[in-house]
NUBADO-245220 format. One line per field, with one value per residue (C-alpha): residue number from 0; residue in one letter; chain; x, y, z. Coordinates in steps of 0.2 Angstrom, whole numbers, always signed. Layout:
% NUBADO-245220
k <- [NUM; ...]
r <- [A; ...]
c <- [A; ...]
xx <- [X; ...]
yy <- [Y; ...]
zz <- [Z; ...]
% end
This chain:
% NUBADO-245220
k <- [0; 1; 2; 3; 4; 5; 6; 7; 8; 9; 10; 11; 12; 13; 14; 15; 16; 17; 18; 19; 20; 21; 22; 23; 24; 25; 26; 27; 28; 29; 30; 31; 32; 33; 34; 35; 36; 37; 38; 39; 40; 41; 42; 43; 44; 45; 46; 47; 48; 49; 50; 51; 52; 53; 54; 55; 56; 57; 58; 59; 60; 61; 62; 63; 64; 65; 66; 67; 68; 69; 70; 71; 72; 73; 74; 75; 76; 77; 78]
r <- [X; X; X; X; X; X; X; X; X; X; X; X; X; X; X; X; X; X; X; X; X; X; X; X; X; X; X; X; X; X; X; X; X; X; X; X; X; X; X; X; X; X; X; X; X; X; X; X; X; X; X; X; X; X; X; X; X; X; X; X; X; X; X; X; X; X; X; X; X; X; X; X; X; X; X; X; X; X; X]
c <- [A; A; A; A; A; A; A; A; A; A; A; A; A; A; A; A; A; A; A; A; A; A; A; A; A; A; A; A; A; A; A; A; A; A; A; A; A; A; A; A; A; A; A; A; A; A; A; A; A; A; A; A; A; A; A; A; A; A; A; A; A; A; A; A; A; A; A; A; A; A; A; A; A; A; A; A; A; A; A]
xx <- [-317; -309; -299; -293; -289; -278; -270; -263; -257; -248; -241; -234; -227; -221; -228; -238; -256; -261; -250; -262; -279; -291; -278; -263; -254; -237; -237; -239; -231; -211; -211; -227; -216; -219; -213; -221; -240; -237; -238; -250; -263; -256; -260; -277; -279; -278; -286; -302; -302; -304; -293; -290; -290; -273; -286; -289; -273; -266; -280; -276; -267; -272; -282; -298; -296; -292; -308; -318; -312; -313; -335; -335; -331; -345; -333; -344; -332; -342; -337]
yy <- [-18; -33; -34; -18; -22; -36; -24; -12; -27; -32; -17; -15; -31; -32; -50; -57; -55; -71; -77; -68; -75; -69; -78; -71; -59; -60; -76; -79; -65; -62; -45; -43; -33; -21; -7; -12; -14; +5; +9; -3; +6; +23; +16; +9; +22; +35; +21; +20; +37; +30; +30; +19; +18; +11; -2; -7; -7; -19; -30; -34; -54; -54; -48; -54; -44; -27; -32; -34; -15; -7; -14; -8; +9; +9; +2; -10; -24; -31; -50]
zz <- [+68; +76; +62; +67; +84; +75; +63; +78; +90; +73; +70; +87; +91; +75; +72; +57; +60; +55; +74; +80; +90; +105; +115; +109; +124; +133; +136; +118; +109; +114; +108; +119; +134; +149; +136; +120; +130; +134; +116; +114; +123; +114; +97; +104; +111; +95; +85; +94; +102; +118; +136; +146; +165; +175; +180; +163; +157; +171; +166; +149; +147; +130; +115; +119; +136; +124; +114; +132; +138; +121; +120; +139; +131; +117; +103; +91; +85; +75; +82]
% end
């Protein structure tokens, strides 16, 4: 399921997965904005049939952060 994780940030940031790592987030990713992490979290969100608190959200600096919060919520990734 991690790969899957990959496959959405991917998609919506519109980047090559193989740029991709656990450490990969704004700072890393220009396309990785304030409006693209809103749909983000949507896609994640749909994906893994979780949601997200405003907490969780603003506590995200990059994937491995994603990967932390979607385990908190009983997702197995499989890492």
């Amino acid at each position: 399921m991690s790969k899957t994780v990959y496959d959405v940030v991917s998609k919506v940031m519109n980047v090559p997965i193989t740029e991709l790592n656990d450490n990969s987030g704004p700072e890393t990713v220009e396309s990785w904005d304030s409006y693209n992490s809103l749909l983000l979290v949507d896609e994640l969100e749909a994906e893994f049939s979780v949601s997200f608190s405003l907490e969780e959200m603003s506590d995200v600096h990059n994937i491995s952060d994603i990967k932390r919060h979607l385990k908190s919520h009983g997702v197995s990734l499989n890492d």
